[in-house]
C-alpha positions as CSV (number, residue, x, y, z in Angstrom):
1,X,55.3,41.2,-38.5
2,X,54.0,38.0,-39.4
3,X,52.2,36.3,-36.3
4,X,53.7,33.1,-35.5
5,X,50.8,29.9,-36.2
6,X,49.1,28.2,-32.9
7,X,49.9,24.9,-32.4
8,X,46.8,22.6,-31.5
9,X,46.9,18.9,-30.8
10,X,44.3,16.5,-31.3
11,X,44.1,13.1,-30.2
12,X,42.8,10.6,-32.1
13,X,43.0,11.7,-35.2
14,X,43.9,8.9,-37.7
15,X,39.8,8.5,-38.3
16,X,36.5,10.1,-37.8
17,X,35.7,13.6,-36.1
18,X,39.7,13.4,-34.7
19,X,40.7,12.9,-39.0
20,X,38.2,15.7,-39.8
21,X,39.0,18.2,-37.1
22,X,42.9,17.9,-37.6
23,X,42.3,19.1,-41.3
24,X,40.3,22.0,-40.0
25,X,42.2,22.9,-37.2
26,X,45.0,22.9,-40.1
27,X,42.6,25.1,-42.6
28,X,42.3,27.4,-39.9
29,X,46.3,28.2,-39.7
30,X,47.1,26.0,-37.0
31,X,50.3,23.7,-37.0
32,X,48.8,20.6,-36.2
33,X,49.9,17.4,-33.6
34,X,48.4,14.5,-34.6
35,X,48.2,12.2,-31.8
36,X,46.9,8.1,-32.3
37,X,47.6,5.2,-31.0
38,X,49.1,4.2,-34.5
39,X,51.5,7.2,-34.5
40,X,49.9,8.5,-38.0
41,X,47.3,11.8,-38.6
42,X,44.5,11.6,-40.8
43,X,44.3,8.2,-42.9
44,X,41.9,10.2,-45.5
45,X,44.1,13.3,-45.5
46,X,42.8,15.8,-47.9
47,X,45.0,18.0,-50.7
48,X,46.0,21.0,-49.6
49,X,46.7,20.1,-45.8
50,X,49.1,17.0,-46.3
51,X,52.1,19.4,-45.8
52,X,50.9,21.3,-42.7
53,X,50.2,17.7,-40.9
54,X,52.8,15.6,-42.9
55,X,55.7,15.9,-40.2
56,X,53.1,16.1,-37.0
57,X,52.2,12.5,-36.4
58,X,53.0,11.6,-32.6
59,X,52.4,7.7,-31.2
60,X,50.5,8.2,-27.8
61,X,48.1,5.7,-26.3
62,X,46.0,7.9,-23.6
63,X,45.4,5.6,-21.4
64,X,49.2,5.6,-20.3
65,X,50.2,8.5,-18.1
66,X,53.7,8.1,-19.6
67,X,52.9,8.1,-22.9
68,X,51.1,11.5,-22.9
69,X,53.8,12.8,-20.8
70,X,56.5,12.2,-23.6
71,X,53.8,13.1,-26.7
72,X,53.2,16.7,-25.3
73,X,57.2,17.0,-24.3
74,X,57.8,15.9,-27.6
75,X,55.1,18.6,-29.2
76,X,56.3,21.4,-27.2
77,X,59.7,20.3,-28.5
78,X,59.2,19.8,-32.0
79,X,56.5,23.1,-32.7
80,X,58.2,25.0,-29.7
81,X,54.4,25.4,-28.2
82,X,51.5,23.9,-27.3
83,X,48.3,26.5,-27.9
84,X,45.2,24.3,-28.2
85,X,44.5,20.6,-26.8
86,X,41.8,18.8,-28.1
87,X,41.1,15.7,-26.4
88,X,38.9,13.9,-29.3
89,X,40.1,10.2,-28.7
90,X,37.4,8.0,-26.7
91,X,35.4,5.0,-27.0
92,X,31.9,4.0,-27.1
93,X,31.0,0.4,-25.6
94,X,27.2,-0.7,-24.4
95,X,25.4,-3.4,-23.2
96,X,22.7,-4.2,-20.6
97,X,23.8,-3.2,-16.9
98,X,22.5,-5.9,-15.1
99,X,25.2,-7.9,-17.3
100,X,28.1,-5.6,-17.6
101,X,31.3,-6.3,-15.8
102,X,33.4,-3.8,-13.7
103,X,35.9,-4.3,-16.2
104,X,34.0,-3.1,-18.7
105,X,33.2,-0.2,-17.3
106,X,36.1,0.9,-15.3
107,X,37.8,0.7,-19.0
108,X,35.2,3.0,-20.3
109,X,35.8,5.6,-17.9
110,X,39.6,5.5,-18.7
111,X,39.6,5.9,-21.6
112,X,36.9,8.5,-22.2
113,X,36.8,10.0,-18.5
114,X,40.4,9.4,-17.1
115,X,42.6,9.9,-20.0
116,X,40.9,13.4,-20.6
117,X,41.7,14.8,-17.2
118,X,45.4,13.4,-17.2
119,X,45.7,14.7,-20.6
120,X,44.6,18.2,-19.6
121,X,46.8,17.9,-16.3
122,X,49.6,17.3,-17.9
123,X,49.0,19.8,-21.0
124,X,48.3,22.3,-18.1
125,X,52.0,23.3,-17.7
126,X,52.4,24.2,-21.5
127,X,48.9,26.2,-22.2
128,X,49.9,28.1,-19.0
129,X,52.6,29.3,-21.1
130,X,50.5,30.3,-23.7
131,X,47.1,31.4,-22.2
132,X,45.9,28.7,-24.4
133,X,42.6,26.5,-24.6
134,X,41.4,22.7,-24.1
135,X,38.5,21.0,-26.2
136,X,37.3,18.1,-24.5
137,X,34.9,15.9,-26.5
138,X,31.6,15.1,-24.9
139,X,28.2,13.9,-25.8
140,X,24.8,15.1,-25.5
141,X,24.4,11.3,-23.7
142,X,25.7,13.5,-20.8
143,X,22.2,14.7,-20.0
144,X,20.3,11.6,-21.2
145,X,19.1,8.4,-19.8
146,X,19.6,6.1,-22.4
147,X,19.2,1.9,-22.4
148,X,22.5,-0.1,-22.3
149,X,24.9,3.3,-22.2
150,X,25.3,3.5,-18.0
151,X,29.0,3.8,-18.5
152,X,29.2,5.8,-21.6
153,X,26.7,8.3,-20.6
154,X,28.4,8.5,-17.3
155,X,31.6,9.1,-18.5
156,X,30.9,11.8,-20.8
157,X,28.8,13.6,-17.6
158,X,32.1,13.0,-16.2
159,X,34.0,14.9,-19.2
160,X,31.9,18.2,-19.0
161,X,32.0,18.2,-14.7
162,X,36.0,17.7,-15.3
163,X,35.7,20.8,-17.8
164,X,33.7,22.6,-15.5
165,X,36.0,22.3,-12.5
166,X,39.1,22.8,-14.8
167,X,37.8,26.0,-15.9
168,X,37.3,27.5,-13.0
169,X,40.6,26.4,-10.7
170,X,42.4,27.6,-14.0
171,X,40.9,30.3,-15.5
172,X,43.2,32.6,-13.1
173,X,46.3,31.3,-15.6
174,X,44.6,32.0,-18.9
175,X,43.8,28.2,-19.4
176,X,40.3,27.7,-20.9
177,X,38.4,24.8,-21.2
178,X,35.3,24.0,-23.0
179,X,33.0,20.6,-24.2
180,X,31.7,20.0,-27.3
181,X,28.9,17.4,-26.9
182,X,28.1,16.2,-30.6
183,X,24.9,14.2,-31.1
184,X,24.4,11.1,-33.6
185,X,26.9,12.1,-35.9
186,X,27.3,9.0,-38.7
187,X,31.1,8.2,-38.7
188,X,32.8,4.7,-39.8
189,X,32.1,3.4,-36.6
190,X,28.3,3.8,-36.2
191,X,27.8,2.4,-39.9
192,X,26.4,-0.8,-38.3
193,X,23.8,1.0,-36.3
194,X,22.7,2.8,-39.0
195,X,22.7,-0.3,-41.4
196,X,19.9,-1.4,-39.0
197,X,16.7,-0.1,-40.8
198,X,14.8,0.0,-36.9
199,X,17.4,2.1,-35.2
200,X,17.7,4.3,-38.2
201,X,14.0,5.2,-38.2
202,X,14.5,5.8,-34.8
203,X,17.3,8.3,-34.4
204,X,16.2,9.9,-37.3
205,X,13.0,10.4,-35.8
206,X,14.5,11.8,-32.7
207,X,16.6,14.1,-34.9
208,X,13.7,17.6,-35.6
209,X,15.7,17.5,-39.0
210,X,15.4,13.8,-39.7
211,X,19.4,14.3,-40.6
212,X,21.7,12.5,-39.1
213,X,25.2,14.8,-38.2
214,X,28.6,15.0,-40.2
215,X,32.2,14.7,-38.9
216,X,32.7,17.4,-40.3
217,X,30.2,20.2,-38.7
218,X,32.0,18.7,-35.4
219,X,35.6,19.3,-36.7
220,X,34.3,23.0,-38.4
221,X,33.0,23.9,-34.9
222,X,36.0,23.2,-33.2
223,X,38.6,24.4,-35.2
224,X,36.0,28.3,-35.0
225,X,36.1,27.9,-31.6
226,X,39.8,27.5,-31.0
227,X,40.6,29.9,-34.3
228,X,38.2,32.5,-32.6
229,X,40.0,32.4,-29.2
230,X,37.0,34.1,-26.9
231,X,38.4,35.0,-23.6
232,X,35.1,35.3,-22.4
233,X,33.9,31.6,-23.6
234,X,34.9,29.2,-20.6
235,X,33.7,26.0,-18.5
236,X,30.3,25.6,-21.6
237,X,29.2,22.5,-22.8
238,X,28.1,23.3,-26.5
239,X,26.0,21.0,-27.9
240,X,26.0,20.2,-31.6
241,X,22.9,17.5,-32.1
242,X,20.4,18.6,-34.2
243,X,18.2,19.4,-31.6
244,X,17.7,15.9,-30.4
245,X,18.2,16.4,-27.0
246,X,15.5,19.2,-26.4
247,X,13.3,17.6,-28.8
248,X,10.1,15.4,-27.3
């Protein structure tokens, strides 16, 4: 018999790592749910994957409780499952702390912090059914103290303790979770740091390799980990940066 594909979701995946990992999660086999704001999957879609995310582009904005409510519903609906949640969608905002407002910040943690744990409550009913996994995005900034980035470093440290806690209180009902934490990794929206030529000496300085990372070594290592399915992997923060963090 023919085993039936897993269904993984990602959100955030019209651009960047959430584009890049919906086309491997797809190479791997998977039936993918493209989440977004936008209600569309991958705006750089490659050949050979168009028809296995074509009809799986859900609208969901993840910092509405409601609206991820009715995206998995309609998932679990439309696929009939829900295997693998990958919580890819964030935001990255900085700025010097003695200036930046309460606004600012509370926003950051809701959409990076906030939105992953209601995303993984809610999806909680559906991988129960499934014994399936969670992939929540970090950042090796969760272990760093870096100028300007108090709330974005803070709430990726709060992403892996989420994933930490989560893992244990549910690892009794076969639901995993695990963080990736990627390093510098040069997408569309970091193309103005690195047009900088004194911030790109730096980071790739700070890099062992001197290279900076690809979308698609962060999509390639999600989409092993969640094809792999290792029982025994659970509550880890992987790290995927070169080396930078360790490196001094």
């Amino acid at each position: 018999m023919t085993e039936k594909p897993r269904v993984a979701i990602v959100t955030g995946a019209s651009r960047g790592i959430g584009s890049v990992t919906a086309e491997a999660l797809a190479a791997k086999g998977f039936r993918v749910a493209a989440l977004s704001r936008k209600g569309i999957g991958p705006e750089d879609r490659k050949r050979g994957v168009e028809e296995a995310l074509a009809s799986a582009d859900f609208a969901c904005d993840i910092t509405d409780d409601e609206a991820i409510q009715a995206a998995l519903k309609a998932v679990k609906n439309y696929f009939g499952q829900i295997d693998v949640l990958v919580n890819n969608a964030g935001q990255h905002d900085e700025g010097k702390s003695a200036e930046f407002t309460t606004n600012a910040f509370d926003t950051l943690m809701r959409v990076n912090s906030t939105a992953t744990f209601v995303a993984c409550r809610e999806a909680f009913p559906y991988l129960a059914e499934t014994r399936g996994l969670i992939i929540n995005m970090g950042s090796y900034y969760d272990k760093l103290g870096v100028r300007f980035h108090a709330a974005y470093c803070a709430s990726k440290a709060a992403v892996a303790a989420i994933g930490r806690c989560l893992a244990v209180e549910w690892a009794r009902s076969g639901v995993r979770v695990v963080t990736v934490a990627p390093g510098f990794i040069g997408t569309d929206l970091n193309q103005s740091h690195m047009s900088n030529e004194r911030f790109r000496d730096f980071i790739t300085r700070r890099i062992p390799s001197g290279v900076i990372g690809k979308p698609e070594e962060v999509g390639s290592l999600i989409a092993a980990i969640a094809a792999e399915n290792l029982h025994f992997l659970n509550g880890e923060t992987i790290y995927l940066d070169g080396g930078q963090g360790m490196n001094h």
